[in-house]
C-alpha positions in Angstrom: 128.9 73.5 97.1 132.1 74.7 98.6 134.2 77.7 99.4 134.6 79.5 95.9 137.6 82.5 96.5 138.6 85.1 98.4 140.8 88.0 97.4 141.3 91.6 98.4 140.5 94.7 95.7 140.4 98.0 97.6 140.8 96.6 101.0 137.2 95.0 100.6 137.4 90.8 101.0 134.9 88.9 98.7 133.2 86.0 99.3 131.0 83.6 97.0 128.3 81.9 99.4 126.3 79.0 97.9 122.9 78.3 99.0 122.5 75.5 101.8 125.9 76.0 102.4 126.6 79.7 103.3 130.0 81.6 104.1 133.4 79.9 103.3 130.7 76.7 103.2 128.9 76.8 106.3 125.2 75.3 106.0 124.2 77.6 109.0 123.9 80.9 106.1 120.3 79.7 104.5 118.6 79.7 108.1 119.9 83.0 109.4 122.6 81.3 111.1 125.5 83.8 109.6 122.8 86.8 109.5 124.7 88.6 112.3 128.3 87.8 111.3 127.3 89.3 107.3 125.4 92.3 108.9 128.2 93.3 111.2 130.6 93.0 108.3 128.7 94.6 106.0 127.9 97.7 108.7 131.6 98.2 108.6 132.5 97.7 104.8 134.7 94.5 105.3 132.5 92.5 103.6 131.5 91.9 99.6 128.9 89.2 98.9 128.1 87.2 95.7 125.1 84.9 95.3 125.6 81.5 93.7 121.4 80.1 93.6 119.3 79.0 90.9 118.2 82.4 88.5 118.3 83.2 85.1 120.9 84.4 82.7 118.5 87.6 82.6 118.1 88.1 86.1 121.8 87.4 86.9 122.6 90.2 84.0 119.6 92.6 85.6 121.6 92.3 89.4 124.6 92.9 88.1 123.2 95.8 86.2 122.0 97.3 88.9 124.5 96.9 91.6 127.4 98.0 89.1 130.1 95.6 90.1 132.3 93.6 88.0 131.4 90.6 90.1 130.3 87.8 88.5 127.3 85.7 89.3 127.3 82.0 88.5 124.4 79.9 88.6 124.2 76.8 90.5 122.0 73.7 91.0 119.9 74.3 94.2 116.0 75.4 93.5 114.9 74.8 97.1 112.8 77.2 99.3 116.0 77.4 101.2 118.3 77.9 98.4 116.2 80.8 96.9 115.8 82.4 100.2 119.4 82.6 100.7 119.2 84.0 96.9 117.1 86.7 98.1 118.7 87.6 101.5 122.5 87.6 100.0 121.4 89.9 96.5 119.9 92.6 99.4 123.6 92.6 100.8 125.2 93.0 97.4 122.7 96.0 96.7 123.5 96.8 100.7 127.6 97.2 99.4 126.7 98.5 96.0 125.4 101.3 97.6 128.6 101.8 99.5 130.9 101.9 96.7 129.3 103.8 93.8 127.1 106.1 95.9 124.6 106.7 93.4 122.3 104.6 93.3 119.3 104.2 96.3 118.6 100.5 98.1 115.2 101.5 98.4 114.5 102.0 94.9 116.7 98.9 93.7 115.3 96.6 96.2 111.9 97.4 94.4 113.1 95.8 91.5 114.1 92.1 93.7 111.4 89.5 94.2 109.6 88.9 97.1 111.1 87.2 100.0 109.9 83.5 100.1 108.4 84.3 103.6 106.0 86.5 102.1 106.9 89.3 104.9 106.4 92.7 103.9 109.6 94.4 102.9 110.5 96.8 105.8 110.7 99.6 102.7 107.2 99.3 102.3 106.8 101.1 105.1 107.3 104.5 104.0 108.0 105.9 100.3 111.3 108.0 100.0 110.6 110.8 97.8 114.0 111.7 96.6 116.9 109.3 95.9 119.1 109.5 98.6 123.1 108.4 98.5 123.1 105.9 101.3 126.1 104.1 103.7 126.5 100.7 103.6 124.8 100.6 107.4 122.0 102.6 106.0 121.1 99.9 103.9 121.1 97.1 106.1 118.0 95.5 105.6 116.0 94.5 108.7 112.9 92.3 108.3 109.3 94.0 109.1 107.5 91.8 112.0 105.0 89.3 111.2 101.8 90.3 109.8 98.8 88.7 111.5 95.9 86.8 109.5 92.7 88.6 111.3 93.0 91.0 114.4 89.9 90.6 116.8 88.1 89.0 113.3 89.5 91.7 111.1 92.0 90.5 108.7 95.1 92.7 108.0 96.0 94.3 104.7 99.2 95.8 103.8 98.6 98.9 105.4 98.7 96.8 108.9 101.3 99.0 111.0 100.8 97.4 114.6 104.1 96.6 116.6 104.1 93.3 118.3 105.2 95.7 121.2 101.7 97.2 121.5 99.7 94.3 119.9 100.9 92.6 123.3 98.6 95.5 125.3 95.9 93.8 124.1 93.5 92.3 126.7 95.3 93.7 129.6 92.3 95.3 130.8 93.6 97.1 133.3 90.7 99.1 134.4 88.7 96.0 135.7 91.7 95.4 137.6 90.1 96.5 141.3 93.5 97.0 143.0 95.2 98.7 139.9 95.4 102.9 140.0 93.2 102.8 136.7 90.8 100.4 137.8 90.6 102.5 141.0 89.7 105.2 139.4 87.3 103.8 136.9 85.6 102.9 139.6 85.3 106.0 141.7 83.6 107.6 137.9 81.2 104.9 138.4 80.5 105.3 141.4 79.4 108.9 141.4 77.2 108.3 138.1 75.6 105.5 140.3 74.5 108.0 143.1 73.3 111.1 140.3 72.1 109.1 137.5 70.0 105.6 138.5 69.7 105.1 134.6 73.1 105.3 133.7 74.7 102.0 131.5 78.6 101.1 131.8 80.3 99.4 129.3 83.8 98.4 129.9 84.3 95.4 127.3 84.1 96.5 124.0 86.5 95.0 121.2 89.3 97.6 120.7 89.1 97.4 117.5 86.9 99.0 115.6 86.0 100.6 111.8 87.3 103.6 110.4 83.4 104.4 110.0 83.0 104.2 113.5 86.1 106.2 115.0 86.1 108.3 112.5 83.2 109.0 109.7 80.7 108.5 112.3 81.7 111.4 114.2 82.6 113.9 111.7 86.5 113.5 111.4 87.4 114.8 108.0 88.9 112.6 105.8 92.5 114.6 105.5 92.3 115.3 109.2 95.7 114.8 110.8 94.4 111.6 113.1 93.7 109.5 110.3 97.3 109.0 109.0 99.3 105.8 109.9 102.2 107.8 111.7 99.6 108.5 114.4 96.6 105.7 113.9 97.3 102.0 114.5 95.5 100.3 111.1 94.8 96.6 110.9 93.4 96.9 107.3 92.4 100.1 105.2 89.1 99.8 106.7 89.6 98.9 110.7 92.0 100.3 113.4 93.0 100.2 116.7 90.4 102.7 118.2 92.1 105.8 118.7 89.0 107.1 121.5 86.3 105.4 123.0 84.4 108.0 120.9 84.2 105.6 118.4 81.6 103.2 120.3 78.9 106.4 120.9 77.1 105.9 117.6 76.0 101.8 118.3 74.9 102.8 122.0 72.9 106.2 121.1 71.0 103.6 118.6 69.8 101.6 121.4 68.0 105.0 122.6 66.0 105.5 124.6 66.6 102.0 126.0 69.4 103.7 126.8 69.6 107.4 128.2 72.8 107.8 129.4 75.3 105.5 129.6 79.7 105.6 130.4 82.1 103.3 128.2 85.7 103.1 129.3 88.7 101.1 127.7 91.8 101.3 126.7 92.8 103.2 123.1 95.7 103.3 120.6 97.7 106.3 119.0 101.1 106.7 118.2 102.6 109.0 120.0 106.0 110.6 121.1 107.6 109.5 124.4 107.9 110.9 127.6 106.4 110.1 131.1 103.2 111.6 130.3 102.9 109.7 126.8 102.4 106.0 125.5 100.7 104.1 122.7 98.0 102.5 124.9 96.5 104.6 127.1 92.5 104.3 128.8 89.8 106.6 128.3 86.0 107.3 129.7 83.2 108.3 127.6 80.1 109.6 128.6 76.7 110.5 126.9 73.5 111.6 128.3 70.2 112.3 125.6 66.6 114.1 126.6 63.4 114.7 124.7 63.9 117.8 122.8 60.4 118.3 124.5 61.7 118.2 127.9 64.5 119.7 127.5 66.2 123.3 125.5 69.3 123.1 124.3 70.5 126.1 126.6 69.2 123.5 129.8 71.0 120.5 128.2 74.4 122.7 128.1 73.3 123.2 132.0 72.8 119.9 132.9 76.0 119.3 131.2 78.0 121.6 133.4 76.2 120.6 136.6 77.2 117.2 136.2 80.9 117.3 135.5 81.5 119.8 138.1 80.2 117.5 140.5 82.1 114.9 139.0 85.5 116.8 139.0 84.7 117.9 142.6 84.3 113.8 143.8 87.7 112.7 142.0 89.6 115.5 143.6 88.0 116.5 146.9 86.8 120.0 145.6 83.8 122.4 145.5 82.5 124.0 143.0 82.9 127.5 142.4 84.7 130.2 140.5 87.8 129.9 142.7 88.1 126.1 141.8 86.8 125.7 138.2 86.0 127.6 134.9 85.0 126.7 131.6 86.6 127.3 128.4 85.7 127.1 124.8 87.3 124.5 122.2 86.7 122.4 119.4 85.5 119.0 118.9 84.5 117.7 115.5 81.7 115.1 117.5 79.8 118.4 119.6 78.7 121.6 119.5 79.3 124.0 121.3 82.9 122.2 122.7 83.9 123.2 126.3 86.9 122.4 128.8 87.0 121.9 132.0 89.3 123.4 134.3 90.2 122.9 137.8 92.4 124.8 140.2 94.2 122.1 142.0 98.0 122.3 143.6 98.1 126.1 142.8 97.0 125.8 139.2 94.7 125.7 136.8 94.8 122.0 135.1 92.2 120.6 132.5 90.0 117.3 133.4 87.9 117.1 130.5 86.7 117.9 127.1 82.7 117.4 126.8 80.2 119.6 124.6 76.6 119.5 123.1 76.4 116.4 120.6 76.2 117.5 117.1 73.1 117.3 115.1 75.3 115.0 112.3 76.3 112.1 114.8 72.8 112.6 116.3 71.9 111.6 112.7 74.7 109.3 112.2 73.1 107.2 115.1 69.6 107.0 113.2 68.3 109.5 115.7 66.4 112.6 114.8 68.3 115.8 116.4 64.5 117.6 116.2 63.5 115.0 118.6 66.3 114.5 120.4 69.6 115.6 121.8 72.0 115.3 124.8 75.5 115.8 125.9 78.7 114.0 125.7 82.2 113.8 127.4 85.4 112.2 127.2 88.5 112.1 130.0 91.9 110.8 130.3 92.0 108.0 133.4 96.0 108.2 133.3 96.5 111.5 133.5 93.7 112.3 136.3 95.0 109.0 138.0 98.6 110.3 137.8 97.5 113.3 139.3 95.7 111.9 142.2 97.9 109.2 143.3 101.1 110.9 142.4 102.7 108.7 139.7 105.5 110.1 137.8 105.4 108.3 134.9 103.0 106.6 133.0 105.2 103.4 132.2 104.6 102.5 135.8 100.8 101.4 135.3 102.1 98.8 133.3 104.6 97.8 135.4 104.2 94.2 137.2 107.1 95.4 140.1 105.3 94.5 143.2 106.8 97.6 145.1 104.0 100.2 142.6 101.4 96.7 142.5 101.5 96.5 146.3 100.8 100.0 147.1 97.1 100.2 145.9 93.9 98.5 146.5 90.1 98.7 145.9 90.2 102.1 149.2 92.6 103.6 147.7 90.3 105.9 146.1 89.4 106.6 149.5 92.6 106.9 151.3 93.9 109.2 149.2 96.8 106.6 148.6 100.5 108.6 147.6 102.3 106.4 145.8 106.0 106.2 147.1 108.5 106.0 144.9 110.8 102.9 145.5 114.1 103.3 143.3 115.4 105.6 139.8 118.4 103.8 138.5 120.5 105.8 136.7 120.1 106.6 132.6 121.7 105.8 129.7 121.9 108.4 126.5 121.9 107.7 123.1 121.9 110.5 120.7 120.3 109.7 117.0 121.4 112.6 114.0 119.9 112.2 110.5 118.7 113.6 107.4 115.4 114.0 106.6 113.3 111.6 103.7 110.1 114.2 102.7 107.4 113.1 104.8 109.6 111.7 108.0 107.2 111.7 111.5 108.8 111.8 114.5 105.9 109.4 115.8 107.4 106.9 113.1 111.0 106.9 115.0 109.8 107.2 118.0 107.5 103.9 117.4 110.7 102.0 116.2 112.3 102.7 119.6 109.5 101.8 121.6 109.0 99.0 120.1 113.2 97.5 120.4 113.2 99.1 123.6 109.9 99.0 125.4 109.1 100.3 128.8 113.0 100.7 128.9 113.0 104.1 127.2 111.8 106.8 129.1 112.3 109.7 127.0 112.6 110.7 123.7 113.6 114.4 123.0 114.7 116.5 120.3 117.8 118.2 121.0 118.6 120.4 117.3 117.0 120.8 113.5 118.6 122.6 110.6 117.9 122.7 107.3 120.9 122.7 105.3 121.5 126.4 103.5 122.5 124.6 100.4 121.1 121.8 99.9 118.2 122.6 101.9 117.9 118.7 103.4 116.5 119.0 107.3 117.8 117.4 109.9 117.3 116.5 113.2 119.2 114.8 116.8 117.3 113.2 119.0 118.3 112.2 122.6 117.0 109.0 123.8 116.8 108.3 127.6 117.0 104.5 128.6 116.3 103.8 132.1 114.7 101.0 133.5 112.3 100.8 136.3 113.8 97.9 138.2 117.3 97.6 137.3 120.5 99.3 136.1 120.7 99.4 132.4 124.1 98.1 131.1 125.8 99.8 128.0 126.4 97.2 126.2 122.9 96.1 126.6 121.9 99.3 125.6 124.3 99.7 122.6 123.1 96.2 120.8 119.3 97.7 120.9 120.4 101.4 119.7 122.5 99.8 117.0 119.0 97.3 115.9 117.2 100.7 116.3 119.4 102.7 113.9 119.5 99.6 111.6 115.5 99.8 111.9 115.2 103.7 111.2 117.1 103.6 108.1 115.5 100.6 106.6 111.7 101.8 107.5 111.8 105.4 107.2 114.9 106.2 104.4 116.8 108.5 107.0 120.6 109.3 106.3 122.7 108.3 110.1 124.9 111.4 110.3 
């Protein structure tokens, strides 16, 4: 357990590291303690690294197979959990240099071939299958480790295809629509409020479990099984069969069983989808639901799509001071999977037209869906944005400001400011910071997958992400894409060298996870 050699071929220095013992015989290597030091040299080709752990003759011959080196692996004594873990992490930076010299040869299809990491973390190329063998840079390979996988999730447990950030796992019972004094809260309240005074029947629900089955958010209300929302580049998954809900949509099936207990209820919380960034865009966001159902005997359907129309324009005129009318609403058609006919409210407010809602006739399926009998009995149903009416209406610029704990946004709002028409007043906009990412395109890249990598290294810290150019390649026909990303902060100047060390872990992270090539 010492320092083995060190030479130079080609400019490249090589170094044998032994487990427990690590580079030129430091014990710090098996815990992670040289993990920046071997990444940083590896990232800029200084570095070639040979494993001395317990394997077999076989497995020795298989790695240096693979990696195509004339380096020689020697087997040593140690069998520990650390020993083999060092094993692990230091044959991923031998395929990591490998890759750099002979160019042929993918990471992501030789790292299928390594065990399992004694942690029992999924591999961050799990993430996303690369359909073509790509020739890859040594940085392009740097492995970076997936985050932790949770047991259970709100008494679901996770499966491989779990895909929730810790990032937006910590959004999680926030509830910041039964905060009184927050802009969301506010306005969650000023929905009730005018349901209280029109319907004396109607139930609100603010407390459901976010998350919910794929049965409910999406089978239940007709979403196709290939439809768009269902993939994992735009749907938070805890397991195959259970997700982050994606609408509050996906809780109208268990309260229209409860009919006609309940008639008409509202259910507001907050939802999950992955998204691009912007200031009008984020992962969590809160929605409000509403359903009302009649006797088919009481009731047509052409006086449910009445009553329907009636009630949200009186709604729409409450929230924003308005009355109805031709010169301040209209109604167009669109399409919901969950009703039929769809409709959309519009509103004419600071000289143009702007949509509050989406809301239509329920369909006849989810009727069924919900054990109810659509020849007995139908209704209406709606579903609105609370951020984006609340941005509106108290003039917030950006919707990473709700989640903000400065005091200066905090202290401008409480429980009247509904009534007040409160402004809010912005305090300070430090100045940005731009990074630019280029790359070639892996088939099936999403731009919600890179932007979820950045929001999760830089949070609340990134305010945009935009795509500046795309090509495709005449010959070769590979697409790519640049991206601009926008770091600015919402209380404090942004340094670049803060800045730089979370770009560099994000282009670390993109490559890994998604099989990009960094141009």
């Amino acid at each position: 357990n010492e320092f083995c050699s060190r030479h130079s071929r080609k400019g490249v220095r090589q170094f044998a590291l032994f487990p427990n013992r690590g580079l030129m015989g430091s014990p710090a290597f098996a815990s992670g303690g040289q993990a920046p030091m071997v990444a940083a040299a590896l990232s800029r080709g200084t570095l070639r690294l040979a494993p001395v752990a317990r394997v077999t003759q076989q497995r020795v011959a298989a790695v240096s197979s693979l990696v195509g080196t004339e380096k020689k692996f020697v087997s040593g004594a140690d069998s520990s959990s650390a020993g083999l873990a060092a094993h692990h992490l230091v044959a991923g930076a031998v395929l990591a240099v490998a890759a750099r010299t002979s160019g042929k040869r993918t990471v992501r299809r030789a790292a299928a071939r390594q065990p399992a990491m004694v942690t029992g973390w999924p591999a961050a190329s799990s993430h996303r299958a690369v359909a073509k063998p790509q020739n890859l840079t040594a940085r392009q390979a740097t492995a970076v480790a997936a985050p932790p996988r949770p047991i259970e999730l709100h008494g679901f447990k996770s499966d491989a295809k779990y895909n929730i950030p810790e990032s937006v796992k910590a959004k999680l019972g926030k509830d910041l629509i039964l905060n009184p004094k927050h802009p969301l809260g506010i306005l969650w309240s000023a929905v009730q409020n005018y349901f209280k005074e029109n319907d004396a029947g109607c139930k609100f629900f603010d407390r459901e479990k976010p998350v919910v089955t794929t049965q409910e958010c999406f089978d239940n209300l007709r979403v196709a099984p290939d439809h768009p929302s269902r993939s994992p580049s735009d749907t938070y998954y805890v397991n195959t069969e259970a997700v982050l809900r994606t609408h509050t949509s996906a809780h109208q099936c268990s309260f229209l069983r409860q009919y006609p207990e309940i008639k008409s209820f509202l259910c507001a919380g907050d939802v999950y989808r992955r998204d691009e960034i912007d200031a009008s865009h984020y992962p969590c966001f809160h929605q409000c639901e509403g359903v009302r159902l009649f006797d088919r005997s009481a009731m047509t359907p052409e006086e449910v799509k009445e009553d329907l129309k009636k009630t949200l324009e009186g709604l729409a005129a409450h929230l924003f001071n308005l009355k109805t009318g031709e010169k301040t609403m209209r109604w167009l058609d669109d399409y919901f999977p969950f009703t039929d006919p769809s409709l959309e409210l519009e509103i004419f407010y600071n000289d143009d037209w702007m949509e509050v809602l989406g809301c239509g006739v329920i369909h006849h399926d989810v009727l069924r869906n919900a054990g109810l009998d659509p020849e007995k009995v139908h209704g209406w149903a709606f579903g609105l944005g609370l951020e984006r009416l609340a941005m509106v209406l108290f003039g917030i610029p950006d919707i990473r400001l709700f989640w903000s704990d400065d005091p200066r946004f905090s202290q401008q709002f409480d429980a009247d400011s509904f009534t007040k028409k409160t402004v809010y007043k912005q305090f300070s906009k430090y100045p940005p910071v731009m990074k630019d990412i280029s790359m070639w395109l892996p088939e099936g890249f999403s731009d919600n997958d890179l932007c979820e990598i950045i929001r999760d290294e830089g949070g609340d810290q990134v305010e945009k992400v935009t795509l500046q150019d795309e090509f495709v390649h005449p010959k070769t026909k590979r697409a790519s894409k640049m991206f601009r990303v926008t770091w600015r902060d919402m209380s404090r100047t942004l340094t670049n060298e803060e800045v730089n060390a979370k770009h560099e872990t994000v282009l670390q992270r993109v490559v890994a996870e998604l099989g990009v090539e960094l141009r």
